[in-house]
C-alpha positions, 0 to 999 in steps of 0.5 A, spaced: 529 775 296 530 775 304 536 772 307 536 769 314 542 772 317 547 767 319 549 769 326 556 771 328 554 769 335 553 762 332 559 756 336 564 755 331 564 751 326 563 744 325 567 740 320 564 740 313 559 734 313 559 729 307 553 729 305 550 734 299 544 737 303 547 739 309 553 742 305 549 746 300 542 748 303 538 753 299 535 758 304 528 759 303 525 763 299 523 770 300 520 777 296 523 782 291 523 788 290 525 792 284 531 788 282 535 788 288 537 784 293 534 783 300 539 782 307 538 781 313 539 784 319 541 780 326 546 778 330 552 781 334 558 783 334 562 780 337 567 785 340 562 791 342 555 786 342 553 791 338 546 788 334 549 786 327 547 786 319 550 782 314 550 782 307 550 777 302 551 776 295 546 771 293 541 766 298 545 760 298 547 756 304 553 752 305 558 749 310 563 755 307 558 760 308 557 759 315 565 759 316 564 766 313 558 768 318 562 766 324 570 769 321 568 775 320 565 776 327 570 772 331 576 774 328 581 780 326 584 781 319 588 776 319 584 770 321 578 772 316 579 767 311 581 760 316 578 754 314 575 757 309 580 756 304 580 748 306 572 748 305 572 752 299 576 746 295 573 741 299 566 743 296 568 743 290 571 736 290 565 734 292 561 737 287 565 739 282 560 746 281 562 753 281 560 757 287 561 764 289 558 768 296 561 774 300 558 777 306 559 784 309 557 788 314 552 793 314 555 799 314 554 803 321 550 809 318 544 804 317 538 803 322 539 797 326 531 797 327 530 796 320 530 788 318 531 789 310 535 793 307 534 794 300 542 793 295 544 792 288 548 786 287 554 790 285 554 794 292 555 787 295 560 783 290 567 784 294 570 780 289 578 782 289 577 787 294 580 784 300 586 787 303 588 779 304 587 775 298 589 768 297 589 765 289 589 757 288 589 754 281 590 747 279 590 744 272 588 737 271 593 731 267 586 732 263 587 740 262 581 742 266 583 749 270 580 749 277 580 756 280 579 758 288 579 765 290 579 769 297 579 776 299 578 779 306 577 786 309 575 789 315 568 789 313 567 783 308 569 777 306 569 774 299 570 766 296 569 764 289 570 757 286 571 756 278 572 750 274 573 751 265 571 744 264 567 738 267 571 734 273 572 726 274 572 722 280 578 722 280 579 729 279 575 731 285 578 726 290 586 729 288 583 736 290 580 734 295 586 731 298 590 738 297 583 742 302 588 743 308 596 744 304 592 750 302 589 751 308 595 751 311 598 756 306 594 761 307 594 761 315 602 761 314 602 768 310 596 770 315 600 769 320 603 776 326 609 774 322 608 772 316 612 765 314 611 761 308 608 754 309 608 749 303 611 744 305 604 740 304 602 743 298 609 741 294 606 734 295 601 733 290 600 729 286 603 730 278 599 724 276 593 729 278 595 735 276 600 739 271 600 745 274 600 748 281 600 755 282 598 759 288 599 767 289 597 770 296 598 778 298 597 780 307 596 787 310 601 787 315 599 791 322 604 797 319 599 797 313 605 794 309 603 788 304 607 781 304 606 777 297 608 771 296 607 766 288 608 759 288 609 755 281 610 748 280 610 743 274 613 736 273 620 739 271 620 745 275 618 749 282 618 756 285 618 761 290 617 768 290 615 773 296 616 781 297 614 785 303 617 791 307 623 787 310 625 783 302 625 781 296 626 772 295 626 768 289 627 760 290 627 756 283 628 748 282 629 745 276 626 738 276 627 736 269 633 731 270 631 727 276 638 723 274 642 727 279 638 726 284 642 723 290 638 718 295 635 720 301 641 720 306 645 725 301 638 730 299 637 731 307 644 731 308 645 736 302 639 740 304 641 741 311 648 744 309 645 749 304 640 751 310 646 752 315 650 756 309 644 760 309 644 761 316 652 763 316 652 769 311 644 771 315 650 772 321 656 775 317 652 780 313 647 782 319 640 780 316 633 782 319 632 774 321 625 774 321 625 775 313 631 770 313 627 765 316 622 766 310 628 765 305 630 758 309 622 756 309 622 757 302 629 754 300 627 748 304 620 747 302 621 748 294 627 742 295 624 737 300 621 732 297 621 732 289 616 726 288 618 720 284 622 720 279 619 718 272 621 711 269 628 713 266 628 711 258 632 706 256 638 709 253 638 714 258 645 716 262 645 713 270 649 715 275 653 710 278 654 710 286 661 714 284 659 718 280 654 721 285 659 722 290 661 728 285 654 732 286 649 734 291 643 730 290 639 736 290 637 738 284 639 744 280 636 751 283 637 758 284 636 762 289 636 769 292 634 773 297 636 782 297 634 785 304 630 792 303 636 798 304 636 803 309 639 808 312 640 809 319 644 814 320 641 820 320 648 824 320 650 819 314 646 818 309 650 815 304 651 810 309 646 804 308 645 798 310 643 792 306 644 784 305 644 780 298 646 773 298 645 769 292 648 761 290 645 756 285 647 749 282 648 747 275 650 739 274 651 737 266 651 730 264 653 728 257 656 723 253 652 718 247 651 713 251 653 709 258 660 708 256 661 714 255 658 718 259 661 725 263 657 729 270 660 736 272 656 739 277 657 747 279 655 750 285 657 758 287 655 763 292 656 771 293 654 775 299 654 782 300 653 786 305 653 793 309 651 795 317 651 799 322 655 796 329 657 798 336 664 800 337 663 794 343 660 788 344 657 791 350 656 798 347 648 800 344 647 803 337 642 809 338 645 813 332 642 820 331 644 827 330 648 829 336 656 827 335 655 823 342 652 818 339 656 817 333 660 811 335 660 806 331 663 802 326 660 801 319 662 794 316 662 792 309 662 785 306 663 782 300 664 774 300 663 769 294 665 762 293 664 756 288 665 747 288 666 744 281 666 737 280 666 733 274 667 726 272 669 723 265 669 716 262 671 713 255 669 706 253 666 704 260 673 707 264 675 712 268 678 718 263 679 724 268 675 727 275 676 733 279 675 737 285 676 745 284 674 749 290 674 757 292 672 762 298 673 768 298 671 773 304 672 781 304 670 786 310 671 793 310 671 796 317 671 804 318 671 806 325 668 812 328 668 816 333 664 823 335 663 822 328 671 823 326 673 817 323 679 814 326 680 807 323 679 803 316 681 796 315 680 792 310 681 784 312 682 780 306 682 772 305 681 767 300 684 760 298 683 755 292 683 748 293 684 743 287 685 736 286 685 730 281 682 725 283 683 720 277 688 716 281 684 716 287 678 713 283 681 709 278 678 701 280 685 697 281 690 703 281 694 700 277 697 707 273 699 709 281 703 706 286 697 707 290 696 700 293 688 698 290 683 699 296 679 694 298 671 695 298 672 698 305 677 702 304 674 705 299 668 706 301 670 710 306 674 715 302 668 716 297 664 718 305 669 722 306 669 725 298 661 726 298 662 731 304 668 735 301 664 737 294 659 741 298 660 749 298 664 752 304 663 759 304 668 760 308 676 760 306 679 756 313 674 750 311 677 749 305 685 744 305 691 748 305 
Protein backbone atom coordinates (compact mmCIF):
# COMPACT_ATOMS: atom_id res chain seq x y z
CA UNK A 1 0.00 0.00 0.00
CA UNK A 2 1.14 3.84 -0.90
CA UNK A 3 1.48 6.11 1.91
CA UNK A 4 1.24 9.93 1.05
CA UNK A 5 4.23 11.56 2.76
CA UNK A 6 3.39 13.78 5.76
CA UNK A 7 5.81 16.65 4.65
CA UNK A 8 8.42 18.01 7.42
CA UNK A 9 7.62 21.30 5.55
CA UNK A 10 4.41 21.28 6.96
CA UNK A 11 3.62 24.37 9.89
CA UNK A 12 3.50 23.33 13.26
CA UNK A 13 1.21 21.28 14.42
CA UNK A 14 -2.20 22.33 15.73
CA UNK A 15 -3.65 20.83 18.85
CA UNK A 16 -5.09 17.58 18.46
CA UNK A 17 -8.80 18.08 17.34
CA UNK A 18 -11.57 16.56 19.35
CA UNK A 19 -13.57 14.89 16.96
CA UNK A 20 -12.79 11.18 15.81
CA UNK A 21 -12.29 11.36 11.93
CA UNK A 22 -9.75 14.20 12.28
CA UNK A 23 -7.84 12.55 15.09
CA UNK A 24 -7.38 9.04 12.96
CA UNK A 25 -7.59 9.15 9.46
CA UNK A 26 -6.99 6.16 7.32
CA UNK A 27 -4.98 7.17 4.26
CA UNK A 28 -6.06 5.95 1.05
CA UNK A 29 -5.44 2.81 -0.16
CA UNK A 30 -2.81 2.03 -2.51
CA UNK A 31 -0.94 -1.26 -4.30
CA UNK A 32 1.10 -4.11 -2.80
CA UNK A 33 3.72 -5.75 -3.90
CA UNK A 34 5.13 -8.96 -2.52
CA UNK A 35 4.36 -8.59 1.34
CA UNK A 36 6.12 -5.33 1.72
CA UNK A 37 5.25 -2.32 2.46
CA UNK A 38 5.10 0.98 -0.01
CA UNK A 39 6.79 4.50 1.24
CA UNK A 40 6.55 7.49 0.07
CA UNK A 41 9.24 9.85 -0.74
CA UNK A 42 8.80 13.84 -0.45
CA UNK A 43 9.27 16.46 1.52
CA UNK A 44 12.64 18.39 2.54
CA UNK A 45 14.88 18.48 5.12
CA UNK A 46 14.62 21.26 7.07
CA UNK A 47 18.51 22.17 7.73
CA UNK A 48 19.84 21.29 4.05
CA UNK A 49 16.34 21.32 2.03
CA UNK A 50 17.52 18.43 0.69
CA UNK A 51 14.42 16.38 -1.03
CA UNK A 52 13.36 13.91 2.00
CA UNK A 53 11.69 10.20 2.25
CA UNK A 54 9.89 9.29 5.11
CA UNK A 55 9.10 5.51 6.09
CA UNK A 56 6.07 4.33 8.04
CA UNK A 57 5.28 1.48 9.89
CA UNK A 58 1.57 0.90 8.67
CA UNK A 59 -1.03 3.76 6.69
CA UNK A 60 -2.71 5.22 9.45
CA UNK A 61 -2.89 8.96 10.02
CA UNK A 62 -3.29 10.57 13.07
CA UNK A 63 -2.86 14.13 14.74
CA UNK A 64 0.41 12.01 16.43
CA UNK A 65 1.68 10.89 13.55
CA UNK A 66 1.80 14.32 11.80
CA UNK A 67 3.40 15.66 15.23
CA UNK A 68 6.23 12.84 14.35
CA UNK A 69 6.39 14.16 10.44
CA UNK A 70 6.84 17.83 11.48
CA UNK A 71 9.47 16.75 14.87
CA UNK A 72 11.75 14.63 12.99
CA UNK A 73 12.34 17.46 10.31
CA UNK A 74 12.30 20.41 12.66
CA UNK A 75 13.92 19.39 15.81
CA UNK A 76 17.44 17.69 17.02
CA UNK A 77 17.70 14.72 19.19
CA UNK A 78 16.22 16.32 22.04
CA UNK A 79 13.13 17.61 20.71
CA UNK A 80 11.86 14.73 18.62
CA UNK A 81 9.51 13.54 21.11
CA UNK A 82 7.54 17.02 22.16
CA UNK A 83 4.13 17.05 22.00
CA UNK A 84 3.96 13.62 21.33
CA UNK A 85 4.01 12.01 24.49
CA UNK A 86 0.71 14.47 25.65
CA UNK A 87 -0.92 13.45 22.03
CA UNK A 88 -0.03 9.91 22.17
CA UNK A 89 -2.01 9.53 25.86
CA UNK A 90 -4.72 12.07 24.65
CA UNK A 91 -5.60 9.49 22.04
CA UNK A 92 -5.70 6.81 23.89
CA UNK A 93 -8.21 8.66 26.33
CA UNK A 94 -10.45 9.39 23.62
CA UNK A 95 -10.68 6.24 22.00
CA UNK A 96 -9.40 3.91 24.31
CA UNK A 97 -7.46 1.67 21.32
CA UNK A 98 -4.19 0.34 20.97
CA UNK A 99 -1.90 2.42 18.08
CA UNK A 100 1.53 1.92 17.26
CA UNK A 101 3.38 4.09 14.19
CA UNK A 102 7.20 4.97 13.66
CA UNK A 103 8.55 7.26 10.94
CA UNK A 104 12.17 7.41 9.67
CA UNK A 105 14.13 8.81 7.08
CA UNK A 106 15.22 7.33 4.19
CA UNK A 107 18.57 6.07 4.30
CA UNK A 108 21.07 8.80 1.85
CA UNK A 109 22.23 5.78 -0.41
CA UNK A 110 18.36 5.73 -1.96
CA UNK A 111 17.46 7.52 -4.91
CA UNK A 112 15.62 10.58 -4.58
CA UNK A 113 14.00 10.08 -7.95
CA UNK A 114 12.49 7.09 -7.05
CA UNK A 115 8.81 7.60 -5.59
CA UNK A 116 8.21 4.04 -3.87
CA UNK A 117 10.65 2.59 -2.07
CA UNK A 118 9.85 -1.32 -1.36
CA UNK A 119 10.76 -2.36 2.71
CA UNK A 120 9.78 -5.09 4.82
CA UNK A 121 7.78 -4.26 7.97
CA UNK A 122 10.72 -5.47 10.44
CA UNK A 123 13.17 -2.74 8.53
CA UNK A 124 10.70 0.06 9.59
CA UNK A 125 9.68 -1.00 13.43
CA UNK A 126 11.94 1.46 15.39
CA UNK A 127 10.42 0.27 18.53
CA UNK A 128 13.01 0.27 21.47
CA UNK A 129 15.49 1.68 19.56
CA UNK A 130 15.80 5.05 20.19
CA UNK A 131 18.72 6.64 21.91
CA UNK A 132 15.89 8.86 23.96
CA UNK A 133 12.87 6.66 25.05
CA UNK A 134 10.25 7.59 27.43
CA UNK A 135 7.76 4.84 29.11
CA UNK A 136 4.47 5.47 30.71
CA UNK A 137 2.28 2.88 32.59
CA UNK A 138 -0.83 3.50 34.55
CA UNK A 139 -2.85 0.71 36.39
CA UNK A 140 -6.53 1.71 36.87
CA UNK A 141 -8.63 1.43 40.30
CA UNK A 142 -9.88 -1.37 38.13
CA UNK A 143 -6.59 -3.42 37.34
CA UNK A 144 -6.34 -2.27 33.59
CA UNK A 145 -2.42 -1.58 32.41
CA UNK A 146 -2.33 1.01 30.04
CA UNK A 147 1.35 1.32 28.53
CA UNK A 148 2.62 4.32 26.56
CA UNK A 149 6.01 4.01 24.80
CA UNK A 150 8.44 6.65 22.70
CA UNK A 151 11.59 6.18 21.37
CA UNK A 152 13.67 8.79 19.30
CA UNK A 153 16.94 8.61 17.41
CA UNK A 154 18.57 10.90 14.83
CA UNK A 155 16.59 8.94 12.11
CA UNK A 156 13.32 7.70 13.64
CA UNK A 157 11.03 8.22 15.55
CA UNK A 158 8.67 5.47 17.21
CA UNK A 159 5.44 5.48 19.79
CA UNK A 160 3.24 2.80 20.85
CA UNK A 161 0.28 2.64 23.00
CA UNK A 162 -1.31 -0.57 24.73
CA UNK A 163 -4.17 -1.36 26.87
CA UNK A 164 -4.51 -5.16 28.68
CA UNK A 165 -8.17 -4.69 29.02
CA UNK A 166 -11.36 -2.73 28.26
CA UNK A 167 -11.30 1.07 29.57
CA UNK A 168 -14.30 3.25 31.21
CA UNK A 169 -15.63 6.61 30.69
CA UNK A 170 -14.11 7.37 33.41
CA UNK A 171 -10.97 5.69 32.95
CA UNK A 172 -10.31 7.61 29.84
CA UNK A 173 -11.07 11.27 30.92
CA UNK A 174 -8.58 10.36 34.39
CA UNK A 175 -5.63 9.73 31.29
CA UNK A 176 -6.51 12.25 29.44
CA UNK A 177 -5.98 14.72 32.34
CA UNK A 178 -2.24 13.32 32.88
CA UNK A 179 -1.54 14.20 28.68
CA UNK A 180 0.59 17.28 29.81
CA UNK A 181 2.06 16.06 33.41
CA UNK A 182 3.72 13.52 30.93
CA UNK A 183 4.53 15.81 28.55
CA UNK A 184 5.87 17.78 30.91
CA UNK A 185 8.17 14.95 32.17
CA UNK A 186 9.77 13.85 29.05
CA UNK A 187 10.62 17.68 28.12
CA UNK A 188 12.45 18.07 31.47
CA UNK A 189 14.77 15.22 31.12
CA UNK A 190 15.28 16.24 27.32
CA UNK A 191 16.13 19.16 27.96
CA UNK A 192 20.46 20.73 27.16
CA UNK A 193 20.42 20.21 30.99
CA UNK A 194 18.34 17.48 32.00
CA UNK A 195 16.00 18.32 35.20
CA UNK A 196 13.61 16.26 36.42
CA UNK A 197 9.70 17.54 36.29
CA UNK A 198 7.02 15.57 37.88
CA UNK A 199 5.57 18.03 39.80
CA UNK A 200 2.24 17.44 37.75
CA UNK A 201 2.50 13.92 37.17
CA UNK A 202 2.61 13.19 41.20
CA UNK A 203 -0.66 14.65 41.15
CA UNK A 204 -2.95 11.98 39.80
CA UNK A 205 -5.56 10.89 40.77
CA UNK A 206 -5.26 7.60 43.30
CA UNK A 207 -8.89 7.22 42.91
CA UNK A 208 -8.28 6.45 39.05
CA UNK A 209 -5.50 4.93 39.14
CA UNK A 210 -3.24 2.31 41.63
CA UNK A 211 -0.20 2.47 40.20
CA UNK A 212 1.81 5.03 38.29
CA UNK A 213 5.09 4.49 36.84
CA UNK A 214 7.41 6.07 34.65
CA UNK A 215 11.10 5.40 33.21
CA UNK A 216 12.82 7.74 30.88
CA UNK A 217 16.73 7.48 29.51
CA UNK A 218 18.42 10.66 27.09
CA UNK A 219 21.58 10.81 25.27
CA UNK A 220 23.60 13.73 26.34
CA UNK A 221 25.53 15.79 23.91
CA UNK A 222 28.94 14.13 25.29
CA UNK A 223 26.97 10.65 24.32
CA UNK A 224 26.56 9.77 27.85
CA UNK A 225 22.99 8.84 29.12
CA UNK A 226 20.73 10.32 31.73
CA UNK A 227 18.00 7.87 33.37
CA UNK A 228 15.38 8.53 35.41
CA UNK A 229 12.38 5.98 37.27
CA UNK A 230 9.23 7.16 38.90
CA UNK A 231 7.22 4.91 40.81
CA UNK A 232 4.35 5.83 42.75
CA UNK A 233 1.08 3.92 44.72
CA UNK A 234 -1.06 5.27 47.55
CA UNK A 235 1.01 4.24 50.30
CA UNK A 236 4.32 5.05 48.64
CA UNK A 237 6.29 7.20 46.07
CA UNK A 238 9.81 7.35 44.33
CA UNK A 239 12.59 8.95 42.36
CA UNK A 240 15.64 7.49 40.96
CA UNK A 241 17.98 9.25 38.30
CA UNK A 242 21.66 7.86 37.14
CA UNK A 243 23.77 9.88 34.80
CA UNK A 244 27.54 10.75 34.07
CA UNK A 245 27.65 13.33 36.92
CA UNK A 246 25.46 10.96 39.71
CA UNK A 247 23.44 8.53 41.32
CA UNK A 248 19.93 9.90 43.51
CA UNK A 249 17.53 8.03 45.10
CA UNK A 250 14.41 9.64 46.52
CA UNK A 251 11.73 7.53 48.30
CA UNK A 252 8.45 8.68 50.48
CA UNK A 253 6.62 6.16 52.51
CA UNK A 254 2.68 7.47 52.36
CA UNK A 255 1.40 4.63 54.42
CA UNK A 256 0.48 6.76 57.85
CA UNK A 257 -0.89 9.92 56.60
CA UNK A 258 -1.43 10.72 60.58
CA UNK A 259 1.96 12.27 61.01
CA UNK A 260 1.37 14.53 58.07
CA UNK A 261 1.65 18.01 59.39
CA UNK A 262 -0.85 20.93 57.72
CA UNK A 263 0.07 22.70 55.23
CA UNK A 264 1.92 25.58 57.06
CA UNK A 265 4.26 23.10 58.98
CA UNK A 266 4.72 20.82 55.22
CA UNK A 267 6.05 23.70 53.46
CA UNK A 268 7.78 25.17 56.26
CA UNK A 269 9.54 21.51 56.77
CA UNK A 270 10.18 21.09 52.85
CA UNK A 271 11.70 24.26 52.76
CA UNK A 272 14.31 23.28 55.61
CA UNK A 273 15.22 20.13 54.01
CA UNK A 274 15.87 22.00 50.60
CA UNK A 275 18.03 24.49 52.53
CA UNK A 276 19.97 21.37 54.30
CA UNK A 277 20.57 19.93 51.16
CA UNK A 278 21.91 23.24 49.45
CA UNK A 279 24.18 23.69 52.75
CA UNK A 280 25.98 20.09 52.61
CA UNK A 281 25.85 20.86 48.30
CA UNK A 282 28.48 23.86 49.53
CA UNK A 283 30.34 22.38 52.24
CA UNK A 284 31.03 19.29 50.32
CA UNK A 285 31.65 21.14 46.67
CA UNK A 286 28.91 19.17 44.83
CA UNK A 287 28.63 19.50 41.01
CA UNK A 288 25.55 21.96 41.25
CA UNK A 289 23.61 21.12 38.18
CA UNK A 290 23.23 17.39 39.48
CA UNK A 291 22.26 18.79 42.94
CA UNK A 292 19.82 20.56 41.66
CA UNK A 293 18.13 17.24 40.17
CA UNK A 294 18.25 15.74 43.75
CA UNK A 295 16.67 18.99 45.28
CA UNK A 296 13.97 18.57 42.24
CA UNK A 297 13.38 15.24 43.15
CA UNK A 298 13.38 15.47 47.10
CA UNK A 299 10.65 18.57 46.46
CA UNK A 300 8.56 16.90 44.13
CA UNK A 301 8.18 13.48 45.68
CA UNK A 302 7.17 15.43 48.95
CA UNK A 303 5.00 18.28 47.43
CA UNK A 304 1.86 17.44 47.55
CA UNK A 305 0.98 13.82 49.04
CA UNK A 306 -2.89 14.01 48.20
CA UNK A 307 -5.82 13.46 50.46
CA UNK A 308 -5.76 11.48 53.10
CA UNK A 309 -7.99 8.48 53.74
CA UNK A 310 -10.59 8.68 56.12
CA UNK A 311 -8.79 7.50 59.23
CA UNK A 312 -10.61 4.54 60.98
CA UNK A 313 -12.53 4.84 63.77
CA UNK A 314 -10.17 3.46 66.63
CA UNK A 315 -7.22 4.95 64.51
CA UNK A 316 -4.48 6.97 66.88
CA UNK A 317 -4.74 10.88 65.96
CA UNK A 318 -2.02 13.38 66.68
CA UNK A 319 -3.25 16.12 68.85
CA UNK A 320 -1.96 19.75 67.98
CA UNK A 321 1.21 19.04 70.68
CA UNK A 322 1.97 15.98 69.49
CA UNK A 323 2.46 17.29 66.14
CA UNK A 324 4.99 20.01 67.10
CA UNK A 325 7.18 16.83 67.78
CA UNK A 326 7.25 15.69 64.15
CA UNK A 327 7.94 17.41 60.74
CA UNK A 328 4.80 17.19 59.07
CA UNK A 329 6.47 15.25 56.30
CA UNK A 330 6.14 11.92 55.68
CA UNK A 331 8.66 9.32 56.31
CA UNK A 332 11.52 9.10 53.48
CA UNK A 333 14.67 8.33 52.52
CA UNK A 334 17.27 10.04 50.37
CA UNK A 335 20.32 10.20 48.90
CA UNK A 336 22.34 11.12 46.27
CA UNK A 337 26.36 10.01 45.49
CA UNK A 338 28.45 12.09 43.08
CA UNK A 339 30.52 10.32 40.48
CA UNK A 340 34.07 10.02 41.71
CA UNK A 341 37.11 11.62 39.86
CA UNK A 342 40.53 12.15 39.94
CA UNK A 343 41.77 15.57 39.02
CA UNK A 344 44.98 15.58 39.92
CA UNK A 345 47.27 13.66 37.67
CA UNK A 346 50.23 13.89 39.79
CA UNK A 347 47.99 12.32 42.65
CA UNK A 348 45.93 9.73 41.58
CA UNK A 349 44.65 8.55 44.75
CA UNK A 350 43.46 11.54 45.33
CA UNK A 351 39.73 11.77 44.46
CA UNK A 352 37.07 13.85 44.61
CA UNK A 353 33.49 12.79 45.80
CA UNK A 354 30.36 13.75 47.47
CA UNK A 355 27.52 11.67 49.16
CA UNK A 356 25.20 12.92 51.40
CA UNK A 357 22.13 10.89 52.67
CA UNK A 358 19.06 11.97 55.58
CA UNK A 359 15.71 10.12 56.15
CA UNK A 360 13.08 10.38 58.68
CA UNK A 361 11.42 7.45 60.81
CA UNK A 362 8.11 8.47 62.92
CA UNK A 363 6.62 5.60 65.19
CA UNK A 364 3.03 5.72 66.60
CA UNK A 365 2.20 3.38 68.94
CA UNK A 366 -0.14 2.46 71.79
CA UNK A 367 -3.61 0.51 72.06
CA UNK A 368 -5.55 3.34 71.92
CA UNK A 369 -6.39 7.17 72.33
CA UNK A 370 -5.05 7.35 75.91
CA UNK A 371 -2.52 5.67 75.37
CA UNK A 372 -1.03 6.65 72.57
CA UNK A 373 3.10 7.21 72.10
CA UNK A 374 4.72 9.40 68.78
CA UNK A 375 8.60 9.27 68.17
CA UNK A 376 9.97 10.73 65.18
CA UNK A 377 13.83 10.38 63.87
CA UNK A 378 15.42 12.42 61.49
CA UNK A 379 19.65 11.75 60.56
CA UNK A 380 21.73 13.03 57.98
CA UNK A 381 25.67 12.32 57.12
CA UNK A 382 28.03 13.87 54.41
CA UNK A 383 30.81 12.89 53.01
CA UNK A 384 33.23 14.56 50.95
CA UNK A 385 36.62 14.90 49.13
CA UNK A 386 37.80 17.96 46.66
CA UNK A 387 40.36 19.90 45.20
CA UNK A 388 40.72 24.07 46.31
CA UNK A 389 42.92 26.61 45.66
CA UNK A 390 45.30 27.43 48.19
CA UNK A 391 43.53 31.37 47.94
CA UNK A 392 40.45 32.73 47.18
CA UNK A 393 41.82 34.43 44.29
CA UNK A 394 43.97 31.49 43.27
CA UNK A 395 42.79 29.12 40.30
CA UNK A 396 42.99 25.21 40.05
CA UNK A 397 44.71 24.22 37.08
CA UNK A 398 46.57 21.04 38.50
CA UNK A 399 48.67 19.08 35.76
CA UNK A 400 52.13 17.30 36.03
CA UNK A 401 54.30 20.17 36.23
CA UNK A 402 55.29 21.02 40.12
CA UNK A 403 54.17 24.52 39.42
CA UNK A 404 50.97 23.87 39.40
CA UNK A 405 50.71 21.81 42.65
CA UNK A 406 49.32 24.26 44.67
CA UNK A 407 46.39 23.29 46.34
CA UNK A 408 44.68 22.04 49.18
CA UNK A 409 42.98 18.60 49.25
CA UNK A 410 39.71 18.79 51.87
CA UNK A 411 38.24 15.94 53.16
CA UNK A 412 34.74 16.10 54.91
CA UNK A 413 32.81 14.03 57.21
CA UNK A 414 29.71 15.30 58.76
CA UNK A 415 26.53 13.66 60.22
CA UNK A 416 23.55 14.57 62.52
CA UNK A 417 20.32 13.46 64.07
CA UNK A 418 16.73 14.85 65.69
CA UNK A 419 14.86 12.46 67.93
CA UNK A 420 11.63 13.53 69.47
CA UNK A 421 9.35 11.42 71.21
CA UNK A 422 5.91 11.93 72.97
CA UNK A 423 4.31 9.56 75.55
CA UNK A 424 0.72 9.38 77.66
CA UNK A 425 -0.80 6.95 80.03
CA UNK A 426 -4.41 7.21 80.52
CA UNK A 427 -4.89 10.40 78.50
CA UNK A 428 -2.07 12.31 80.24
CA UNK A 429 1.09 13.35 79.59
CA UNK A 430 3.70 10.53 80.90
CA UNK A 431 7.10 11.41 79.21
CA UNK A 432 8.42 13.94 76.20
CA UNK A 433 11.88 14.86 74.89
CA UNK A 434 14.17 16.59 72.50
CA UNK A 435 17.51 14.99 71.55
CA UNK A 436 19.81 16.28 69.11
CA UNK A 437 23.38 16.03 67.70
CA UNK A 438 25.70 17.49 64.98
CA UNK A 439 28.99 16.74 64.27
CA UNK A 440 31.35 18.00 61.37
CA UNK A 441 35.09 17.03 60.55
CA UNK A 442 37.11 18.27 57.66
CA UNK A 443 40.96 17.38 57.03
CA UNK A 444 43.03 19.85 55.22
CA UNK A 445 46.32 19.03 53.50
CA UNK A 446 48.02 21.65 52.11
CA UNK A 447 50.67 21.61 49.50
CA UNK A 448 52.72 23.46 47.93
CA UNK A 449 55.08 22.78 44.61
CA UNK A 450 53.80 19.30 45.29
CA UNK A 451 55.48 19.31 49.11
CA UNK A 452 52.87 18.89 51.72
CA UNK A 453 53.43 21.44 54.37
CA UNK A 454 50.22 21.46 56.36
CA UNK A 455 47.63 18.79 57.94
CA UNK A 456 44.81 20.02 59.81
CA UNK A 457 42.18 18.34 61.07
CA UNK A 458 39.13 20.72 62.64
CA UNK A 459 36.67 18.96 64.69
CA UNK A 460 33.27 20.10 66.12
CA UNK A 461 30.40 18.66 67.62
CA UNK A 462 27.76 19.21 70.06
CA UNK A 463 24.48 17.30 71.68
CA UNK A 464 21.70 18.86 72.97
CA UNK A 465 18.84 17.07 74.98
CA UNK A 466 15.94 18.43 77.14
CA UNK A 467 12.99 17.01 78.77
CA UNK A 468 10.20 18.58 77.79
CA UNK A 469 7.65 16.97 80.45
CA UNK A 470 7.68 19.94 82.56
CA UNK A 471 7.08 22.46 79.66
CA UNK A 472 3.98 20.52 78.11
CA UNK A 473 2.40 19.25 81.08
CA UNK A 474 -1.31 20.98 80.82
CA UNK A 475 -1.33 22.85 84.41
CA UNK A 476 2.24 22.57 85.34
CA UNK A 477 1.32 21.41 88.76
CA UNK A 478 4.61 18.76 89.37
CA UNK A 479 6.94 22.20 88.48
CA UNK A 480 7.12 25.51 89.88
CA UNK A 481 6.37 26.67 86.50
CA UNK A 482 3.63 28.85 86.65
CA UNK A 483 0.65 27.57 84.18
CA UNK A 484 0.86 29.28 80.91
CA UNK A 485 -1.73 30.81 79.32
CA UNK A 486 -3.11 29.88 75.88
CA UNK A 487 -1.12 32.41 74.51
CA UNK A 488 1.85 31.76 76.07
CA UNK A 489 1.55 28.61 75.21
CA UNK A 490 1.04 28.90 72.10
CA UNK A 491 4.16 30.64 71.44
CA UNK A 492 6.47 28.12 73.32
CA UNK A 493 4.80 25.00 71.15
CA UNK A 494 5.82 27.85 67.71
CA UNK A 495 8.81 28.09 69.02
CA UNK A 496 9.06 23.98 69.88
CA UNK A 497 8.12 23.00 66.21
CA UNK A 498 11.43 25.14 64.74
CA UNK A 499 13.51 23.48 67.15
CA UNK A 500 12.88 19.65 66.18
CA UNK A 501 14.08 20.01 62.79
CA UNK A 502 17.54 18.94 61.49
CA UNK A 503 20.44 21.15 61.94
CA UNK A 504 23.31 19.98 60.55
CA UNK A 505 25.46 22.36 61.64
CA UNK A 506 26.87 22.00 65.55
CA UNK A 507 26.74 26.12 66.16
CA UNK A 508 22.99 26.07 65.54
CA UNK A 509 22.47 23.80 68.11
CA UNK A 510 21.69 25.35 72.24
CA UNK A 511 24.87 25.32 74.21
Amino acid sequence: MTIPALNRATPAVAPAPADAASRINPAPSGSSNGGGTKVSLGGSDAASGAPLGLVWENRTHSTAAAIMAHNIGNQPLAGRLQGLGGELLRQVAYDGKDFSQTVTTVPATAQNSTYDLLVTPNQVSQHGKGDNQFSLTLTTAGGTKVSLSLDASDKSIAIEAHSDGSLSEADRKALGKLADAFQKAIDGLSNDNPRIDLSALVQYDGNAFSAVDLTGQVKLADGETQSLEFHATSTSRAISFNGPAGVGHVSVDLSQPAAWGNDKQHAKALDHYLQQIGQAGVRGQANASSLDLFKDAFKQVNSDYGTPPAPAQQAIQLSDQDRVLTTGLADFDASFTQAETAPNPARGSEKDSFSYQVSQTTQIGGHSQLDRSISQQQQSHLQARYHAPVSADAKLALDLNPASQNYKYITIDDSASSNASIAYDDGKLKSASLDQQASQKSRELKYVFGKLVSDQTTPNARQFSVDLTPLLAPQRLETELPTLAETQRGQLLATLGDRILLQASPDLLPT
